[in-house]
N, C-alpha and C positions, 0 to 999 in steps of 0.2 A: 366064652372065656375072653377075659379083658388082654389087652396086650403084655408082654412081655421086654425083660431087656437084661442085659448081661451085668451084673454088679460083682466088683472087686471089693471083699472086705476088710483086703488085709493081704500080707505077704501066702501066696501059693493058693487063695481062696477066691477063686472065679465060679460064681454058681448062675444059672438063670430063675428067676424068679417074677412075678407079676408087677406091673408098671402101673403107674397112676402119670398120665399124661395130664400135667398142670395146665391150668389156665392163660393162654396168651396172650399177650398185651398190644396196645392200638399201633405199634413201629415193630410189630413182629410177623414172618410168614411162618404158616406150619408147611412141615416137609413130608411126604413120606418116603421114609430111609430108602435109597434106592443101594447102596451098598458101603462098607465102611473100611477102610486099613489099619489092618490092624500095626501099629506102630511100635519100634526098639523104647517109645516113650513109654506107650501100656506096657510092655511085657517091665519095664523098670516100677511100675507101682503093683504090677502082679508079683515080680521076684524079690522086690525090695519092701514094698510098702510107703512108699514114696520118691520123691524126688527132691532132692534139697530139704527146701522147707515144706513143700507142697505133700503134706501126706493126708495120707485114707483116715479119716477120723471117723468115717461113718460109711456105711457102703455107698459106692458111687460108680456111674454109669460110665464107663470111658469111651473115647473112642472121636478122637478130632478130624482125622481125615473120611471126609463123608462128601457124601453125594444124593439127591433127592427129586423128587417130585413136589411142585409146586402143589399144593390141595386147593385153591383159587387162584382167580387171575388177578398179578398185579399189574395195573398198567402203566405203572409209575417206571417200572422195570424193567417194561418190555416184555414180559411173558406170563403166559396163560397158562391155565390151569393143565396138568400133566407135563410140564417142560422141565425140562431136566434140568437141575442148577448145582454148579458147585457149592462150598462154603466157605470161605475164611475162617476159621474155628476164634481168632483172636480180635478183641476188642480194646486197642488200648484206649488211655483215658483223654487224649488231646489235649493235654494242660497241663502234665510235667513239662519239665527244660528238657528230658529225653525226646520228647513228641517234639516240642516246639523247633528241636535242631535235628528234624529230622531220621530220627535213629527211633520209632515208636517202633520198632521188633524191643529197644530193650525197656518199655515202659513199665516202671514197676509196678502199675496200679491195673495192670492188662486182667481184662474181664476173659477168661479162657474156655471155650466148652470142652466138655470131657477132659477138663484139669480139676481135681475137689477143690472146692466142692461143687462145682457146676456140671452139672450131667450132661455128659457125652452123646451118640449119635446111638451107642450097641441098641436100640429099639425101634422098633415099627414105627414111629412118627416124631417128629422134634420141631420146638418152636425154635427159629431163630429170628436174630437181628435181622430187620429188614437192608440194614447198609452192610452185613456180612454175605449177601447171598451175590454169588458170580454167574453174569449168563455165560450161557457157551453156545459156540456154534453148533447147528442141527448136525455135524458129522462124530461131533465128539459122543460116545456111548459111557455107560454106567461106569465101563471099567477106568476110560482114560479121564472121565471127571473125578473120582476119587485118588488117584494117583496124582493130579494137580498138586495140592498140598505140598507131600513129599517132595516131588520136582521143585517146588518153591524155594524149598530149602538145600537144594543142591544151586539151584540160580545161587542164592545168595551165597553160599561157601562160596562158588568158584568167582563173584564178584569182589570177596573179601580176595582171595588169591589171588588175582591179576594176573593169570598166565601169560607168559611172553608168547609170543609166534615159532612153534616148532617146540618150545620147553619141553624137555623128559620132567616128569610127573612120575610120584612114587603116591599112590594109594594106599591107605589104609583100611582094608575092611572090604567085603566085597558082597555086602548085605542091600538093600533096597537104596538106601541112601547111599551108599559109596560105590553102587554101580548107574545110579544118576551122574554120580557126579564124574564117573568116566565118561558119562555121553552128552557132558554140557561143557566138560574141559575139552571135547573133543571136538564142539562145535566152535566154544571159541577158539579154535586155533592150536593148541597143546600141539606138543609131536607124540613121541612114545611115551605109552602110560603102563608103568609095571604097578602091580595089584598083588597085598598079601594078606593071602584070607587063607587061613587053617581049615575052612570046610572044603574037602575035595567038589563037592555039587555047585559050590559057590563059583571055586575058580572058574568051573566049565561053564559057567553062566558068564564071568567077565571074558572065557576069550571066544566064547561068541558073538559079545559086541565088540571084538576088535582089538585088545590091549594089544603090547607088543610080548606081556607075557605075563603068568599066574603063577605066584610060587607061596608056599605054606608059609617060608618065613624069613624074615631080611636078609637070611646070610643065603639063599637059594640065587636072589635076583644077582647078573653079572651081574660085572665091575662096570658100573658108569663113571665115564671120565678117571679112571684110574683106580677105581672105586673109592671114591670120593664122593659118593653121595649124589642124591639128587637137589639141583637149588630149591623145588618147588616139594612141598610132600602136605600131602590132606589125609588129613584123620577121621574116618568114620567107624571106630569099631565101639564096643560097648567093656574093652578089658580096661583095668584098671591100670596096667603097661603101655597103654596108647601112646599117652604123651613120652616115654620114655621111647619108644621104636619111634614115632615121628621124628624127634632130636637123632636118634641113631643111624635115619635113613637119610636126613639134609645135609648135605653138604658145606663149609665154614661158608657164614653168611648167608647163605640163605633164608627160607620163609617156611613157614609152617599153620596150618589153621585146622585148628581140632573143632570138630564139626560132633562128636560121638558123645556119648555119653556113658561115665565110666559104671561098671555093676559099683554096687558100696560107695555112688558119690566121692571115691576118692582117687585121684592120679599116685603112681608114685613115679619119681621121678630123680635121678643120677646129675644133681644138679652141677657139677664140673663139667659133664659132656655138653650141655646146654648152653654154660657159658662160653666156655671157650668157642665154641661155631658161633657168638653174636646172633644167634639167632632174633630173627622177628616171628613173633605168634602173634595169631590175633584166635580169639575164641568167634566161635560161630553161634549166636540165636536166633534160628528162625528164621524169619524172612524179610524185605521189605515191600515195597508195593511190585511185584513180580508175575501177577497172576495173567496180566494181556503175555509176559515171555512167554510164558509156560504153556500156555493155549498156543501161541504159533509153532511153538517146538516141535509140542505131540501132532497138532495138525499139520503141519509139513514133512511129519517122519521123519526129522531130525532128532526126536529123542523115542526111541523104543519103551514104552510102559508094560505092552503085555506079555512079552517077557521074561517080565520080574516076578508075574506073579504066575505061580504055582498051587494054592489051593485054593476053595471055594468050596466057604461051610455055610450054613444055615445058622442059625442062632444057637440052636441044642445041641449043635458040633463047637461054638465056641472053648469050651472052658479048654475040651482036649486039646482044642489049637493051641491056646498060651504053653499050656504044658508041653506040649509037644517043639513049640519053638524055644521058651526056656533052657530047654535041655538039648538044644541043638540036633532035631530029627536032622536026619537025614534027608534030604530031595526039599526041604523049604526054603522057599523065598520069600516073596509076598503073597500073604495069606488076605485075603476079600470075605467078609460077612455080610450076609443078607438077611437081614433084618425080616423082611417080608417075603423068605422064599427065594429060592435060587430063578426062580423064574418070573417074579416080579416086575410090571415093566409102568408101573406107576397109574396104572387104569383098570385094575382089579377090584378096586374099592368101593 
């Protein structure tokens, strides 16, 4: 039997089905999948059927935060055959005015894996860009190179936020990504970080890494400064209210930087509370060149990855997973697919 791979065809329809591993080309490595994150991005093209403009017009493989085995040796790169390499999932195009000033996380023309229609990591093997593959150091394993990604994109939120030295921080969300970005606001320097996540499993996962406190919902957290809000508040949840409770929990003048991504693509939002606080927003995409932080982080145990994550399915246990995060099981975190086996260690083949 040929290989397989997880295809979304549409909103609620995650099936596995047979793979046809195409042809790779003279700037590309082939991988084998050594494990994948499953992302609040997949489950928005499983529960939605898209993102923005970005939708499923045909089934499509997803799955961007990945991690692999080298199948040859490139020497070009430093590493031989079996060596464990992250991915960059994104290829922007180098030749907008966005590239050229720096800001290629917002390039429009970004070649994306596991965004449709370019097929993702959910299968046993995948060719990629030879200039997207990351080494890592011999300590980093399967799990902490697939969680790279993710931590990427917490670097980058908490870069766009600029926490002072000591700031109280209001949290939004306390999902894979918003409990990253507890433990990168807390390396750079943040003080007390309150955290408001509706899953009871959740909270207890933020105040094991340390907040000052976990509450279901704004009106829970004391009164900071008089209750007056906090100056600093980050947005990671996936409600359609985000940007409304971000505005609710900053304090006049203060900052704000929504980092989530709403279900239904759409914010609503109490535009007088908004105004009046002056507030500053900045929207968060993605990443910028982050990935040497993200290696010192997790390799110096400055930032916790394993954690976060809680399950660890096989390929034929995918589709349950989406569903089961969808609809907010109980006890999920970060969910990990193995493409080739849970026991897979890239020299099986």
């Amino acid at each position: 039997m040929g290989d397989q791979a997880l295809y979304l065809s549409g909103p609620r329809d995650a099936r596995v089905a047979s793979y046809n591993l195409r042809e790779g080309g003279p700037d590309e490595v082939l991988l084998d999948v050594a494990t994948v994150g499953l992302c609040g991005s997949d489950l928005h093209y499983y529960k939605d059927g898209g993102i923005g403009a970005a939708l499923i017009a045909e089934p499509f493989v997803p799955g961007h935060e990945f991690a692999g085995y080298v199948a040859a040796d490139v020497p070009e790169l430093g590493v031989a055959r079996g060596d464990l390499v992250a991915v960059d999932p994104a290829r922007p195009c180098g030749q907008c005015e966005w590239c050229h000033q720096g800001h290629s996380n917002l390039c429009p023309n970004v070649a994306f894996i596991g965004a449709p229609p370019i097929d993702g990591a959910m299968t046993a093997k995948l060719w990629v860009p030879r200039a997207q593959i990351v080494k890592l150091p011999p300590a980093l394993d399967a799990l902490a190179a697939v969680m790279l990604e993710p931590l990427g994109v917490a670097i980058h939120a908490v870069d766009l936020a600029k926490p002072r030295l000591l700031e109280t921080v209001t949290v939004l969300g306390a999902g894979p990504i918003g409990l990253l970005i507890v433990q990168v606001l807390k390396a750079a320097g943040a003080g007390d970080i309150f955290v408001v996540e509706p899953l009871a499993h959740r909270r207890a996962m933020a105040e094991l890494l340390g907040v000052a406190g976990a509450f279901a919902t704004l009106a829970e957290i004391p009164a900071v400064d008089g209750g007056k809000g906090t100056s600093l508040v980050v947005e990671a949840t996936n409600n359609p209210l985000g940007f409304r409770d971000a505005v609710l929990a900053a304090r006049i003048g203060g900052r704000a930087v929504l980092v989530g991504i709403p279900d239904g693509d759409i914010y609503t939002l109490p535009a007088a509370e908004a105004r009046r606080r002056g507030l500053k927003i900045k929207f968060a995409r993605r990443m910028g060149e982050v990935y040497p932080r993200a290696i010192a982080l997790v390799a110096s145990g400055r930032v916790d990855v394993s954690t976060l994550v809680t399950h660890r399915v096989d390929l034929a246990g995918t589709p349950g997973t989406f569903a089961a995060l969808a609809d907010n099981a109980p006890g999920y975190g970060k969910a990990l697919i193995y493409p080739n086996g849970l026991n897979f260690n890239g020299r099986e083949k």
